[in-house]
N, C-alpha and C positions, 0 to 999 in steps of 0.2 A: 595472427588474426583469427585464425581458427576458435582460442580460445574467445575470444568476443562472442563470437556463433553461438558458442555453449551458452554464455550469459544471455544473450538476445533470446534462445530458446528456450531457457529455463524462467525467462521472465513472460517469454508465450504462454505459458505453461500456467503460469498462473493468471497470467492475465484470462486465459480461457474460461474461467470461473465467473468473470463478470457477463462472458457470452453463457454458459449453460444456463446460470441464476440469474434472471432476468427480473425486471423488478414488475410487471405483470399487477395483475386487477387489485391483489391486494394491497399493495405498497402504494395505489392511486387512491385507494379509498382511505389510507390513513391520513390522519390530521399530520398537516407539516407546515411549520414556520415559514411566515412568512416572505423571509431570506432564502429560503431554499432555492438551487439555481435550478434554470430548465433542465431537461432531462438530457438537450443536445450537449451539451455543455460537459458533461462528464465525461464521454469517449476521447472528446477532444482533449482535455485534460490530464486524462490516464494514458494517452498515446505519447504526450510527451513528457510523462511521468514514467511508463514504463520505461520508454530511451536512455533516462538518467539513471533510472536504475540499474538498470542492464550494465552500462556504462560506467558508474562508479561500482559496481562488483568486479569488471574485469581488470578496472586500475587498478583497486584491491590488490587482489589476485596479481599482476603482474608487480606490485610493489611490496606484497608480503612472500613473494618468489610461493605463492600456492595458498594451502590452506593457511588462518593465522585467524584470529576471533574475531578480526569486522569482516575477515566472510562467512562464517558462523553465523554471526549476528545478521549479516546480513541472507543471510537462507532460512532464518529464522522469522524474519522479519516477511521474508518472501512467502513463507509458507502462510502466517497471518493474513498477510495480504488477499491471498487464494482463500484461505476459511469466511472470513468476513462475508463475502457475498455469499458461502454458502447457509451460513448464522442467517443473515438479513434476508435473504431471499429464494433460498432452498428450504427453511427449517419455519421463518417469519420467526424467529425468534430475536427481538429486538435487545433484552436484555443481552440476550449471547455477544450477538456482536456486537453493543457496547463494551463490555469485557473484551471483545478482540481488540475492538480498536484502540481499546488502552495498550494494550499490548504492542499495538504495534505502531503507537507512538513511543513508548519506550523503545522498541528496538529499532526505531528510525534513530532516534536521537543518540542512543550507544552506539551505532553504527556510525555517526559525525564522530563524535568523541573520540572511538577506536581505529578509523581511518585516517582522523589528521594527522598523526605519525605514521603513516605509509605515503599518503597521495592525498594533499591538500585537497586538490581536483577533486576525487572523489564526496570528499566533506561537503564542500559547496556544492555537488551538484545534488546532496544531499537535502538542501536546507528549504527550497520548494518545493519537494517530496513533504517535510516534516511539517511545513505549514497548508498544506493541504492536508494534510494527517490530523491535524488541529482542526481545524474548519468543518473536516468531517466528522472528529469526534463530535465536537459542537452541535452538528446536525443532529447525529445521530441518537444524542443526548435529548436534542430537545424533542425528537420524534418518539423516544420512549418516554417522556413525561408528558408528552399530549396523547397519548395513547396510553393509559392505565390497563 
């Protein structure tokens, strides 16, 4: 269970990005579609987004007996995760983190791919992380084309 710890903390870890980078005066004044959800709506969302992730890293991990390329993928994925807010709302740069979040919809989706041969579980708990991952890029697609 310990190792769990580590996944839970490493998933703090980035989740603390969404607490430093706040989305603040500027990100109110941009034009946003709108679809865009409340602002409550996200925490809630990423709370039990981060659980699954957390969680399918440590099945990973306990099903590839350690390191093996969907936990790669998946720390690669994690570290995108933690950049993203600081592209969108440390930097305001929107193009950035559209580029991220391409990125880290591809390494959501390699990381289903690469874990259903260790830990089904994993994959699935995968697949409402990747369709949030979607809906975000979406967003965030359309907040960079209303804002030239």
């Amino acid at each position: 269970m310990w190792s769990l710890l580590v996944f839970v903390l490493l998933v703090v870890v980035a989740a603390s990005s969404g607490a430093v980078f706040q989305t603040g005066a500027w990100y109110e004044a941009l034009n946003k579609p709108t679809w865009t959800p409340p602002n409550w709506l996200f925490p809630i969302a990423w709370t039990i987004l981060y659980l699954m992730i957390a969680i399918a890293g440590w099945l990973v991990w306990k099903a590839g007996g350690g390191m093996s390329a969907a936990i790669v993928i998946w720390g690669v994925g994690l570290v995108l995760n933690a950049l993203w807010s600081y592209f969108m709302f440390g930097r305001h740069d929107i193009t950035l983190a559209l580029f991220d979040v391409i990125g880290l919809w591809l390494a959501t989706a390699a990381f289903i791919v690469a874990a259903w041969g260790l830990d089904a579980r994993a994959a699935y708990l995968f697949i409402p992380y990747l369709a949030w991952v979607s809906f975000a890029a979406a967003l965030n697609f359309e907040v960079w084309r209303l804002n030239p």
